[in-house]
C-alpha positions in Angstrom: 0.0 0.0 0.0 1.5 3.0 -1.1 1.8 6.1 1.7 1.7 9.5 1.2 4.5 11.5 1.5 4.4 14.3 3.3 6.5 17.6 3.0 7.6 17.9 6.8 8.8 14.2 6.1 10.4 14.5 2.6 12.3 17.3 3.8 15.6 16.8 5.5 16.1 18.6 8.6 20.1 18.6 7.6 19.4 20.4 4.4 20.4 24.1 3.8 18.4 27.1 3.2 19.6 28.9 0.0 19.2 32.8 0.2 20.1 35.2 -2.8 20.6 38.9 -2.2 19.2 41.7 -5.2 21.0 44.7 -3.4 19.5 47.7 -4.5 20.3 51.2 -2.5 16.9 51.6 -0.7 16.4 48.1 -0.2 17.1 44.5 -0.9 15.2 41.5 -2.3 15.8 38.3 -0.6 15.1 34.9 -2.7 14.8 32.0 -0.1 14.4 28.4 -1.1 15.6 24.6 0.2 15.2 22.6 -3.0 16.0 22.4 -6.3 12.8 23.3 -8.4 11.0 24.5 -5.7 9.3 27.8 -5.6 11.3 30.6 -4.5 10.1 32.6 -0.9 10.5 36.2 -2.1 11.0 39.1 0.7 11.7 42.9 0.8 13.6 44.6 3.0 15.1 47.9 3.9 18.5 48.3 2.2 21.2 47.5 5.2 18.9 46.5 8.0 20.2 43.5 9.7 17.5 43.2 12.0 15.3 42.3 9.3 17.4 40.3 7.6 17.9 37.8 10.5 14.3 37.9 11.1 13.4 36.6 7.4 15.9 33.9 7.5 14.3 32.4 10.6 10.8 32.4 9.0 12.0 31.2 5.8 13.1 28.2 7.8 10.2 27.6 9.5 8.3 27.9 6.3 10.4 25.1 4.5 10.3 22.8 7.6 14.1 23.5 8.1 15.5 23.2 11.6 16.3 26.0 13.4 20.0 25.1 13.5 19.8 24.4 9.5 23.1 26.3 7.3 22.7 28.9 5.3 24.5 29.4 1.9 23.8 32.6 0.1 25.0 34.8 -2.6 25.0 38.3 -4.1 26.6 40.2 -6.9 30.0 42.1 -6.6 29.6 45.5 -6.8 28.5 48.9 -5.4 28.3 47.1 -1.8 31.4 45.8 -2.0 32.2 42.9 0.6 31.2 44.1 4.1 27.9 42.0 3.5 29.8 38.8 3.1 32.2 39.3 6.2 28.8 39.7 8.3 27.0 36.7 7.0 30.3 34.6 7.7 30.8 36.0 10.9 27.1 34.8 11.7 28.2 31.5 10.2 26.6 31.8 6.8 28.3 30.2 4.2 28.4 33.2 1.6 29.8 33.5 -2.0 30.3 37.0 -4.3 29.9 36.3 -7.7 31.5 37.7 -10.4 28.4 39.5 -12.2 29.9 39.0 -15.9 29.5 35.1 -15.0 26.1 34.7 -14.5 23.9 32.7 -17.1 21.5 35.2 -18.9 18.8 34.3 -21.4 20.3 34.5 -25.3 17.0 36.1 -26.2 17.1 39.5 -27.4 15.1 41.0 -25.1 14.1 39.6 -22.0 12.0 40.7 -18.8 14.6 42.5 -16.2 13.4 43.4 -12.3 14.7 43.0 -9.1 12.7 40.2 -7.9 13.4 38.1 -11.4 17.1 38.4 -10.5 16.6 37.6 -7.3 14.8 34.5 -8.3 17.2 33.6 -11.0 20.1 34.0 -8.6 18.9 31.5 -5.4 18.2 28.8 -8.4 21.6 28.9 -9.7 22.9 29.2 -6.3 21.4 25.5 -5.5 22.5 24.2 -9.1 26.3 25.7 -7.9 26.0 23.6 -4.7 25.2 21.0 -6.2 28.0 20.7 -7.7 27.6 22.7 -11.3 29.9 25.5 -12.2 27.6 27.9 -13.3 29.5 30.9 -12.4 33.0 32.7 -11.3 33.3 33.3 -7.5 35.2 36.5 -6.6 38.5 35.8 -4.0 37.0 37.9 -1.3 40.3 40.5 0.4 40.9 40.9 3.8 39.9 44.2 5.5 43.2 45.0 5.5 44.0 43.7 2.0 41.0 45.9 1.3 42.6 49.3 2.6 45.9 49.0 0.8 44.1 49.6 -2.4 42.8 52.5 -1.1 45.9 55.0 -1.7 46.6 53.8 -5.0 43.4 54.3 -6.4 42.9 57.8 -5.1 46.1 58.8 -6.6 44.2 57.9 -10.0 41.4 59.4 -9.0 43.3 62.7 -8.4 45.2 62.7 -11.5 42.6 62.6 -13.7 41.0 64.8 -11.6 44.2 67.4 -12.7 43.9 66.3 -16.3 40.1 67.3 -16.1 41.1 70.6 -14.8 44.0 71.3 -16.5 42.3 70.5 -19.8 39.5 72.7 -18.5 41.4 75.6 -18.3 43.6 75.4 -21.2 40.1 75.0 -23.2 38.3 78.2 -22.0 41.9 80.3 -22.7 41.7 78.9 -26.3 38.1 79.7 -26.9 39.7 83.6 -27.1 42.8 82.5 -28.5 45.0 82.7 -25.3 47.5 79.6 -25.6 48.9 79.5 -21.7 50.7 76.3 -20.0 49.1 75.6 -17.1 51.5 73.7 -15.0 53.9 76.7 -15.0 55.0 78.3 -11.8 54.4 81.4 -12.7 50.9 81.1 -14.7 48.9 83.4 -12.4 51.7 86.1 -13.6 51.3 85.0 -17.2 47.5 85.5 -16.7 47.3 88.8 -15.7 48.8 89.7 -18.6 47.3 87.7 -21.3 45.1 89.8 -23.5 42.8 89.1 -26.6 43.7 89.3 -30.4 42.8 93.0 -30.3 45.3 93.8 -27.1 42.1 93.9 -25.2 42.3 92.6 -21.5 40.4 88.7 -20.7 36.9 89.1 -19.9 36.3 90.0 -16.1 33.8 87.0 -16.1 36.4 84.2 -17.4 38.9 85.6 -16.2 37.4 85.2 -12.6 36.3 81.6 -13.5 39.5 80.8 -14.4 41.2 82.1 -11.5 38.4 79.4 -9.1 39.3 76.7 -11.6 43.4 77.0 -11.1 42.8 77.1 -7.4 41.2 73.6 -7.6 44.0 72.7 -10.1 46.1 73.4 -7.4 44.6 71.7 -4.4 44.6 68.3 -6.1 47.9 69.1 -7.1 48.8 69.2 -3.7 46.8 66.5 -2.4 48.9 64.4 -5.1 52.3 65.7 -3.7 50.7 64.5 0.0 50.0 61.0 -1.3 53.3 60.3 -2.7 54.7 61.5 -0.1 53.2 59.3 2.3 53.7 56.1 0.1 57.3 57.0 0.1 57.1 57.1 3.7 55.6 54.1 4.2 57.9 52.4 2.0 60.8 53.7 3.8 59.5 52.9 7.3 57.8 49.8 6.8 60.6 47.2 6.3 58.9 44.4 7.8 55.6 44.3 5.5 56.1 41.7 3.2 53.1 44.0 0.7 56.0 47.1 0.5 58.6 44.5 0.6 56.9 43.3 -3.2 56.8 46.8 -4.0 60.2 47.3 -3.0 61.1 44.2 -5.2 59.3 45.6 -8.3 61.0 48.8 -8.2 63.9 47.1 -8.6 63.6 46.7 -11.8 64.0 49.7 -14.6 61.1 50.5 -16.3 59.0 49.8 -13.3 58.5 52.6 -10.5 56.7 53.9 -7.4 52.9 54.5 -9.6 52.7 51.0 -11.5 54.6 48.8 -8.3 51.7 49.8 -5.6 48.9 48.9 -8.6 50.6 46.0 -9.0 50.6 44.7 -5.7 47.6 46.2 -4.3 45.6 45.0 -7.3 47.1 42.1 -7.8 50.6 40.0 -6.7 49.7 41.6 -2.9 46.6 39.2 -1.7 45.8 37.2 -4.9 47.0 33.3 -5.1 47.8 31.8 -8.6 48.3 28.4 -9.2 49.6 28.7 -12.9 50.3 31.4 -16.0 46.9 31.4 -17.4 45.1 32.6 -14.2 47.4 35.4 -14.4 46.6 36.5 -17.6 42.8 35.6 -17.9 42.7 37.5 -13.7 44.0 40.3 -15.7 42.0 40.8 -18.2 44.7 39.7 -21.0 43.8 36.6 -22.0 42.5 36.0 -25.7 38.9 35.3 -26.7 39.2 32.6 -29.6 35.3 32.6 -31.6 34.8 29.5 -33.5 31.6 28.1 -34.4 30.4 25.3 -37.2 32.3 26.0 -40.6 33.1 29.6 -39.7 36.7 30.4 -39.7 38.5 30.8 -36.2 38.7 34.3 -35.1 39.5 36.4 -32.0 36.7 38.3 -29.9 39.3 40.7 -28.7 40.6 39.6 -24.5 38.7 38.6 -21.7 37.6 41.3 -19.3 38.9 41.5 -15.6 40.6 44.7 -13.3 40.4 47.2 -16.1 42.9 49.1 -13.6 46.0 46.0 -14.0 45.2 45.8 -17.5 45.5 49.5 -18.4 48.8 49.9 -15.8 50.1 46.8 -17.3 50.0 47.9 -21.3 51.4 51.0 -20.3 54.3 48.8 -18.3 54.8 46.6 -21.5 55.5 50.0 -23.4 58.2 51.2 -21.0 59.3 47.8 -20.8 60.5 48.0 -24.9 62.2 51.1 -24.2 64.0 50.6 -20.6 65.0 47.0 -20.8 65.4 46.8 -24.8 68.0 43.6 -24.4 65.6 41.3 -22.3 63.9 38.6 -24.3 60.3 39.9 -24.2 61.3 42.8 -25.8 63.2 41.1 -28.3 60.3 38.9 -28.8 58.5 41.9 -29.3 60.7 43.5 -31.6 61.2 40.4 -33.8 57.4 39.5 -34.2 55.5 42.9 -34.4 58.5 45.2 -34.8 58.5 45.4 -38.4 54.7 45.3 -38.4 52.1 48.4 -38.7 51.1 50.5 -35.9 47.8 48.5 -35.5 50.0 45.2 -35.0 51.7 46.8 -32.2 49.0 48.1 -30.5 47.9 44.4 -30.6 51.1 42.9 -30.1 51.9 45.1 -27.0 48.7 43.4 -25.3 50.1 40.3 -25.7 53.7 41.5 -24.3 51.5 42.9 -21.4 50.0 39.5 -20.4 53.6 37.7 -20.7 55.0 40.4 -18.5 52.7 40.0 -16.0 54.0 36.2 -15.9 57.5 36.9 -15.9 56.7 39.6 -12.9 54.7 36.9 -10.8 57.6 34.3 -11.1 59.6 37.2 -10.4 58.3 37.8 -6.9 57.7 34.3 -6.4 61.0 32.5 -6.7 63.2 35.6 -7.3 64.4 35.5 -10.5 65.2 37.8 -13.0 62.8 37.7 -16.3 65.3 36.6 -19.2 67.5 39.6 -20.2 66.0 42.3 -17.8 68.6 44.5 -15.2 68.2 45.7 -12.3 68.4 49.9 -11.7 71.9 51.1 -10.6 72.1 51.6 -7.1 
C-alpha cells in the first residue's frame, strides 16, 4: 500500500536554506528556497537592516520545515556594496559567495523581462544548481579588510590625476576659446595671466577671467593632495621594512622600467593578496587573455581579451610600453621586436597586449622565486 508522502517528512532537517541577495540602494530583495525546483520565498527589506534580515531567515526556515539550526548558503553580486555583507554573513556563520556579475547565465534572447525580484529568483536557483555541484559561475576571492585598505591609496592617486587632467584641460580649453595659448603647470601662470590679452590687445573678460582664477585654485589643491600622497607612500615604504606587501613593492621597483605608480597597482591590485596556481590565471585575472570565436564551418577568429581589473590591464599595457624602451635587451622585448616590430602601428598596438600579459607572468615568477625575467637588469644603485 502505497503512503503519502508528506513535506515535513520529505524534507531533510540537515538540508540548507539557500538565500540570494538583489541589493539595491533603498532596499534588498531576498530569494529564499531549500530545494531544487522549488518555488522561490521572495521578501523585501530595507536596504542595510540587519534586524530584518535575520528575522526573514528564521521564517524562511520555518516555512520550509528547516531546523532551526539548519546552514545557510547565500550569494549576491559584486559591486557597489562591496564585501562588508559577506564578512557579516560569515561572521554569523553563513556560508556566503560573491559572484562575479559577468559570469552569470542570462537568457540569449534578445530581449528579455529584467526586475529585481526576477534576479533575485534567478540568482537563489543557480545558487542550488552551484551547490550542487555545477559550475555555473565565477566566485570572486574575497580580500581581507586589511587587504581591502591598501588599495585605497593607489586608487585615489588615480582618482586625483585625472581629476588634474580634467582641470588642466579645463582651463587650457576656455583660454583657447579667445585664443589665449597658456601652459598651465607653469610656476608662474597666475603672472602670465594677468597679462594675457585678446587678439585685439584687449584685457580677458572679467567673467572668465574670474572663472579661471576658481578653476586654477582647484588645479592646485589636487595638485597638492597628489604631492601629499606620494609622499606618504614614500614614507611608508621607507619605514615599513617588515611588510612583506611594501617588501613586493620594494622588489618591483627594482627593476628599470618599473617605479613607485605602476609597483603599488601591481601589488595592491594584484601579486599583494591574490594566489595563482599557474600562468593562465594570471593573464585571464587580468583581463589579457584571448577570446578565440569558432563556431560550425566559420573560420577561427578572435573576440578581442577577456575582461577582468580594467585598472592592472590598463597599468600593465602601459608597463609593456616602458618595458620596450628601458629593458630593450631582455627577451620579451626582443620577442617583441622580432614578431611585431617590423609590423604596422595596429599590429603593435595588438602585439603590446600580448607583451602585457607575458609580462605580468615573468613579474609573478619574479616575486615568487626571485628570478630575474630573461635579459632584464636591475636599476643602478
Amino acid at each position: 500500500m502505497s503512503q503519502t508522502t508528506r513535506r515535513e517528512d520529505s524534507t531533510s532537517k540537515t538540508a540548507s536554506l539557500h538565500l540570494s541577495f538583489d541589493l539595491g540602494w533603498t532596499e534588498w530583495k531576498l530569494a529564499f528556497a531549500a530545494e531544487l525546483g522549488q518555488k522561490a520565498r521572495l521578501r523585501t527589506i530595507a536596504a542595510g537592516d540587519l534586524a530584518a534580515l535575520d528575522q526573514e531567515i528564521s521564517r524562511a526556515k520555518v516555512r520550509f520545515g528547516l531546523a532551526e539550526s539548519a546552514p545557510v548558503v547565500s550569494c549576491y553580486e559584486a559591486g557597489r556594496d562591496g564585501f562588508w555583507l559577506h564578512r557579516r554573513l560569515c561572521s554569523q556563520g553563513v556560508e556566503s559567495s560573491v559572484v562575479d556579475s559577468s559570469s552569470l547565465e542570462v537568457n540569449r534572447r534578445a530581449r528579455r523581462a529584467k526586475t529585481d525580484r526576477l534576479d533575485a529568483q534567478k540568482l537563489v536557483a543557480q545558487l542550488l544548481r552551484f551547490t550542487h555541484g555545477e559550475k555555473v559561475w565565477s566566485v570572486v576571492r574575497v580580500p581581507t579588510v586589511e587587504q581591502e585598505d591598501r588599495r585605497q591609496l593607489p586608487r585615489e592617486l588615480e582618482q586625483l590625476k585625472h581629476e588634474r587632467t580634467s582641470h588642466c584641460n579645463r582651463i587650457k580649453g576656455l583660454l583657447a576659446s579667445q585664443g589665449v595659448r597658456l601652459e598651465v603647470r607653469r610656476r608662474d601662470f597666475l603672472e602670465r595671466l594677468e597679462k594675457a590679452v585678446l587678439w585685439d590687445g584687449q584685457a580677458l573678460p572679467a567673467g572668465l577671467k574670474q572663472r579661471l582664477l576658481r578653476e586654477h585654485e582647484r588645479f592646485e589643491g589636487v595638485e597638492r593632495q597628489i604631492r601629499d600622497l606620494e609622499q606618504l607612500r614614500q614614507r611608508q615604504l621607507e619605514e615599513s621594512a617588515d611588510d612583506p606587501t611594501l617588501a613586493k613593492m620594494r622588489q618591483l621597483m627594482a627593476l628599470k622600467a618599473i617605479g613607485a605608480n605602476s609597483a603599488s597597482v601591481f601589488v595592491s591590485e594584484f601579486f599583494g593578496w591574490r594566489e595563482f596556481r599557474n600562468r593562465r590565471e594570471v593573464g585571464a585575472l587580468a583581463g589579457l587573455a584571448p577570446m578565440p570565436y569558432q563556431s560550425g564551418d566559420s573560420l577561427d577568429r578572435s573576440s578581442g581579451i577577456s575582461g577582468g581589473n580594467g585598472r592592472l590591464r590598463a597599468m600593465a599595457i602601459e608597463i609593456a610600453w616602458a618595458w620596450l624602451r628601458f629593458q630593450p635587451r631582455s627577451r620579451l622585448s626582443l620577442w617583441f621586436q622580432q614578431r611585431y616590430g617590423p609590423g604596422s602601428r595596429r599590429s603593435r598596438r595588438v602585439g603590446i597586449v600580448a607583451m602585457a600579459r607575458r609580462l605580468l607572468i615573468e613579474l609573478w615568477r619574479y616575486l615568487q622565486t626571485g628570478a630575474l625575467p630573461d635579459g632584464a637588469e636591475l636599476k643602478a644603485t
